[in-house]
C-alpha angles and dihedrals in degrees: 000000000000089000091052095048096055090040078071097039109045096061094053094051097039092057093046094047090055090049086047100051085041092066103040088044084071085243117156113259122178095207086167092061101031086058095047093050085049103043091038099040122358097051093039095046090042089048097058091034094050092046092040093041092041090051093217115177116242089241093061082045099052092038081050101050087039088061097048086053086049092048086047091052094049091052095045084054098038093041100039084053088049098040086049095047085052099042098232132148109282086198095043093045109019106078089034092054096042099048123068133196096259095155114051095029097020116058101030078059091056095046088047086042107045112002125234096332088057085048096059095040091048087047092054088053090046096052093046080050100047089053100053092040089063097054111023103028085042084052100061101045088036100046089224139051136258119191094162088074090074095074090059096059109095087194092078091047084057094053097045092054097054093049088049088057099038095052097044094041094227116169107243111223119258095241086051095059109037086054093053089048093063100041094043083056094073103051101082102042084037083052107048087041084060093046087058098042084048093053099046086060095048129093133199125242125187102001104200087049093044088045088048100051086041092057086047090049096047102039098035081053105053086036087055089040095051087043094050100049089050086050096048090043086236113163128175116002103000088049088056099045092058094045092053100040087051095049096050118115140256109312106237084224090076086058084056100048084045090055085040096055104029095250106146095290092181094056093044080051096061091047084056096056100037100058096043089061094047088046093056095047083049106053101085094061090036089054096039087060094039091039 
């Protein structure tokens, strides 16, 4: 058991710790363009091979995605009563403390974790998520919402087309999917890189505050995630990919929302960074309970 934890482990941390010496090495890193091949083709391309390739039924797909809505519902509710108790911004720490990070650190630990099927389970979670991230989780920060956003995000496009497939039956053609295949292929260890690489430019700024919120973030987020997954009946895989996508810490993308919008972004850093690190140190008992 200890040699197949730290099968999963090791490459998470070995890819974040490379982005992480890169940075702090003073070697140049295009984080704008890695993103945007990532968010535009890699995420989008390993999103329709891995639903078409996995063959998951629509059905697993959809319980899996109502569940996520159900999980994000529950974290708006549990962290806007917190935030309010502690009198804390809800712009600056709502969003940060509702949305995981579910894709660089998500989804590479359910593939480690589970293979393939976890993928496409995990995927299902990340694009509910996406999609509520860029309007919800826009709206707070921002004050206002944005749904047209929605239509922007390639990751969506991605998703459509394998459902399409996958309810029809049609047969994808070979050249589609072997291209997918490769270009879907960049985007984790692209991913976890770019987390490192994220976390080595980042500072902490009050400590006790950023360690609290990341305790909320990480414990509510495993609570909701057990709770959900009794509530949805899920056993096996689909159990342990909500647990783990639940539990994952702060999205550096609410760092960025909280730069972009003037909400207290050094203190959303250190959230960042703080739960990271506790979600590293707890990943061998988080995967010995989901595995």
């Amino acid at each position: 058991m200890l040699y197949q934890l730290f099968s999963v482990i090791a490459p998470v941390l070995v890819c974040a710790v490379i982005g992480y010496t890169w940075r702090k090495q003073g070697r140049p890193y295009d984080t704008a363009l890695i993103t945007a091949l990532v968010t535009n083709i890699g995420t989008p391309c390993l999103v329709f091979f891995t639903l078409i390739d996995t063959k998951i039924t629509p059905d697993a797909f959809l319980k899996m995605g109502a569940a996520t809505l159900a999980t994000m519902v529950a974290f708006y509710a549990v962290y806007f009563a917190f935030l309010k108790a502690m009198k804390l911004s809800q712009k600056a720490f709502l969003s940060a403390l509702a949305y995981g990070n579910v894709g660089n650190m998500g989804l590479p630990l359910c593939l480690l974790a589970f293979g393939d099927q976890g993928l496409a389970l995990a995927i299902a979670y990340f694009t509910v998520n996406v999609l509520l991230l860029f309007t919800a989780g826009v709206a707070v920060p921002a004050g206002a919402a944005s749904p047209g956003q929605l239509l922007r995000l390639p990751v969506l496009y991605g998703t459509a087309a394998a459902l399409l497939f996958m309810v029809t039956g049609w047969e994808v053609p070979a050249p589609v999917i072997s291209t997918t295949r490769i270009l879907g292929g960049l985007t984790v260890p692209l991913m976890l890189i770019t987390l490192g690489v994220s976390l080595a430019g980042l500072g902490v700024r009050k400590l006790p505050q950023a360690a609290l919120l990341s305790v909320m973030r990480i414990g509510v987020g495993f609570l909701v995630g057990v709770a959900t997954a009794e509530a949805f009946g899920f056993e096996g895989v689909a159990r342990g990919v909500l647990i783990l996508q639940c539990s994952m810490p702060v999205a550096v993308f609410n760092f960025l929302f909280a730069e972009r919008y003037g909400n207290q972004p050094e203190e959303v850093a250190g959230m960042v960074v703080i739960s990271t690190l506790m979600s590293f140190a707890c990943l061998p008992f988080l995967l010995a309970y989901v595995m």
